[in-house]
Phi, psi and omega in degrees: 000129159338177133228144186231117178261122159234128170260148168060076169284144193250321167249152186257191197257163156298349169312317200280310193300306198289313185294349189278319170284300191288012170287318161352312204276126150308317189258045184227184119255122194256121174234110169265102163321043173282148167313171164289135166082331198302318202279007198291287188319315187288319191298310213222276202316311168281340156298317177311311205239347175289289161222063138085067191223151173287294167181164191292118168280337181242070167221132154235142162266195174245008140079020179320143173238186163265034166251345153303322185307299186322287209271021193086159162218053168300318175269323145319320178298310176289293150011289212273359168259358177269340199246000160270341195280310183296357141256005174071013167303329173273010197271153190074355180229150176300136173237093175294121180259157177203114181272199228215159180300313167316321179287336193265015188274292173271043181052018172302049172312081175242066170296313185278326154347296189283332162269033164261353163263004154192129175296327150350275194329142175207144179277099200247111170247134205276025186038041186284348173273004196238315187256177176276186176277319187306297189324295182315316185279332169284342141303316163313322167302275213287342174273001161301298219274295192322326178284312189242013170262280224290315184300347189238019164236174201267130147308134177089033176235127191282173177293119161001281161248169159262034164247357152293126229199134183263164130266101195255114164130334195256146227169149181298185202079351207244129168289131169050025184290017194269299180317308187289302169322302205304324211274324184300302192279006180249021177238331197275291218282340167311314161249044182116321196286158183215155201281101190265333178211154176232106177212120067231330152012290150244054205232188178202191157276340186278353179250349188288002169263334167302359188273324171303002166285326197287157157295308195220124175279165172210140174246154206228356181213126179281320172307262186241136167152003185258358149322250156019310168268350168271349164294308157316321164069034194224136176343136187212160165218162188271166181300139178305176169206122156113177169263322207266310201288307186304326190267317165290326191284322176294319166303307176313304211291324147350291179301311217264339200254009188044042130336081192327139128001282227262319173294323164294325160288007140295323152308306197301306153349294206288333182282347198284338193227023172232245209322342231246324176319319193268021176276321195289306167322300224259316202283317171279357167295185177265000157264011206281331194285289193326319147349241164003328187226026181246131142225203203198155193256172146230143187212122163185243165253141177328309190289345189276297201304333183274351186272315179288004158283318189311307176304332189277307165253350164269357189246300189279307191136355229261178192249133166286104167327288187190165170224171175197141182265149163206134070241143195264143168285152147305319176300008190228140215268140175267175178337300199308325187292307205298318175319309177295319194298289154355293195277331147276004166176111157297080205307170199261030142229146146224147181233142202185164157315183194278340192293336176285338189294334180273277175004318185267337168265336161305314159298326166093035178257075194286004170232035161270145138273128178258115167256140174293141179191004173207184158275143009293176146152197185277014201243103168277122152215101184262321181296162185258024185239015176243035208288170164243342179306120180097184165277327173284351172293306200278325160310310187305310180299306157356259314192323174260341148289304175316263191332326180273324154334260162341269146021280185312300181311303187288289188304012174244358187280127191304109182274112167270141212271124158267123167269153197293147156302150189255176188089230220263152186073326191289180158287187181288174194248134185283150152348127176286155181302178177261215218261161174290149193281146170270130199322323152311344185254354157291274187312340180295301176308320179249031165243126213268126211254174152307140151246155185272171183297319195270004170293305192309300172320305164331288161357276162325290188306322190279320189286347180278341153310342201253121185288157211332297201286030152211029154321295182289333160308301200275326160343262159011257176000292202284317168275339176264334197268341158321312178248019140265359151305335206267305174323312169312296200271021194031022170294135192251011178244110150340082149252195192284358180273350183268013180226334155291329208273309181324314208264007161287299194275003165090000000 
């Protein structure tokens, strides 16, 4: 038998993906057959740090203990839905149970259970030993609209309006989904259209039969909602990337809204010289060459990698290492590669989780910028000004590489280290200097020393790690701290244990 090593796992169960939609919802309750302390991560910690949420207020566990593990946790399940009822936590609301890996270890099927203790009430078993986080929120979806859509609307009833358009897909958990939306709907309502439901994100189940008013769906994730919209049965596109990829969705999204023709080009005209300016400004600069000779990894959910490779390298120019999606293709490196890839050479952007950020401080790779684009990690984005989406996505994305440019350049400059003064306030005071150096021990120090051929090489090899736009800098660098080793140590040649001891010390 195989053994398979997966390191840094990057997705979470469908427990989580599904608990991520029906957290959405004000008029739900969430019951997770869980251990004691097991739902902490999802309910408070990773909401804390995801999206800036204290914790998911309407989730509770059922707190198995181990003689539930013995008898079952039927009773826990009454237990813990009779003590929400006695506080009044269910009233006005849909009571969801949703299991959990543990529970699904010892069978805990309480389907029918739960609907002898409220008919209202439904069992979502979340295949959580099985499935992904994506799998999870697209189960989670279509079992919304199946339980609290699809029975209350007339089959074969035209839309509402044809200028009405869902939003499909953003939800907790979702990177930068405050931004991105915020950038989606403000392109959808630009050329006429206007917003009939943001779901499950600001939606609720009592609202959940309103998705069949819209005309046209936009799925906001390539990764998962576009089940949920071919289940609608109403035209969908997915959200942009990019200028070129944003100006075809509005002419398509135009088209599907009945728009003149001639107002969507006009929105677009108005965007070419407001939000857009600084894609023209910055790209026509005296940094536009850099473009070109820089390149970056990707790493996130399928619509950020495919949308930022369109952008990064077919619009901008820049050269794409590798990417890698999730839920991740086979043709595409898991952790354990993307680490190695790392660590043997570092593009000079990578965008990525906190695992590529650790994975780029083990390698010492100070002349990489790391941008954030997916989860896990330490990262908040609750503001509407950090989208990747859109024009303003492209400005933003734009617009943060030029500064990590500049960044790159400056963190190779020879900088002179000023020290605190010593004596009274100061630190203690040292050993007295020797004698002031002499203009011979000046020209010596600025005279460029021999190398030997296998030092040079050493060099050659170290500086080809380094991305493009900050070579000659770290070259520079790299060479002066070389020979003043050697010089310290009165050597008069760079050999090569002296240029190892240089790539040690960074």
């Amino acid at each position: 038998m195989t053994i398979q090593l997966i390191r840094d796992i990057s997705d979470s169960s469908s427990y989580w993906g599904a608990s991520w939609v029906f957290g959405c919802f004000p008029d739900i309750h969430i019951v997770c057959d869980a251990p004691i302390g097991c739902y902490n991560l999802l309910g408070m910690a990773v909401t804390d740090y995801t999206d800036a949420l204290p914790h998911m207020e309407n989730l509770t566990p059922t707190s198995i203990r181990e003689e539930d593990v013995i008898n079952g946790t039927a009773k826990a399940l009454i237990r813990t839905i009779d003590d929400l009822r006695t506080i009044g936590s269910l009233e006005g609301k849909r009571l969801v149970v949703v299991s959990t890996a543990e529970s699904e270890m010892i069978s805990a099927d309480h389907g029918r259970l739960v609907a002898q203790i409220d008919p209202e009430a439904r069992f979502f078993w979340s295949q959580s030993l099985e499935q992904d986080e994506w799998t999870g929120r697209d189960r989670a979806l279509l079992f919304a609209w199946e339980e609290y859509g699809r029975p209350f609307v007339t089959p074969g009833a035209p839309p509402r309006s044809p200028k009405l358009v869902n939003i499909v897909g953003p939800s907790l958990g979702c990177f930068n989904a405050p931004a991105d939306l915020h950038e989606v709907r403000r392109l959808i309502t630009g050329i006429g259209g206007e917003i009939n439901l943001v779901y499950p994100y600001e939606g609720s189940i009592a609202a959940t039969p309103h998705l069949a008013d819209a005309a046209v769906n936009v799925v906001l994730y390539r990764e998962f909602g576009e089940p949920l919209a071919q289940a609608l049965e109403r035209p969908y596109l997915f959200a942009p990337f990019g200028v070129f990829g944003t100006t075809a969705f509005l002419r398509e999204l135009g088209a599907l809204l009945g728009t003149p023709t001639a107002e969507v080009e006009a929105f677009i005209e108005r965007e070419k010289r407001t939000t857009l300016q600084a894609v023209w400004d910055l790209w026509r600069g005296p940094q536009s060459d850099w473009f070109a000779t820089v390149d970056c990894a990707i790493v996130g959910g399928r619509s950020y990698v495919e949308g930022l490779r369109q952008l990064l390298g077919e619009e901008l120019g820049m050269k794409i290492a590798w990417s890698s999606g999730r839920p991740r293709r086979e043709d595409e490196p898991d952790n354990i590669e993307i680490r190695k890839r790392l660590h043997t050479k570092a593009p000079a952007f990578v965008f990525g989780s906190i695992n590529e950020k650790i994975y780029l401080a083990e390698a010492n790779a100070r002349a990489t910028h790391y941008i954030p684009s997916t989860f896990p990690g330490p990262v908040v984005r609750r503001t509407t000004g950090t989208p990747f989406m859109g024009y303003a996505g492209a400005a933003n994305i734009m617009q943060e590489l030029v500064n990590r440019f500049y960044d790159m350049v400056f963190n190779f400059l020879p900088v002179e280290t000023i020290k605190p003064p010593s004596g009274p306030g100061g630190p203690p005071q040292g050993p007295p200097p020797g004698p002031p150096p002499t203009d011979a021990d000046k020209e010596s120090a600025s005279r460029t020393m021999p190398w030997s051929k296998e030092a040079t090489e050493r060099l050659n090899a170290a500086i080809e790690q380094v991305p493009f736009l900050a070579r000659i800098s770290a070259s520079r660098s790299l060479r002066q701290a070389a020979e003043s080793i050697a010089r310290t140590r009165g050597l008069a040649e760079v050999a090569l244990p002296i240029i190892e001891e240089a790539i040690r010390q960074g």
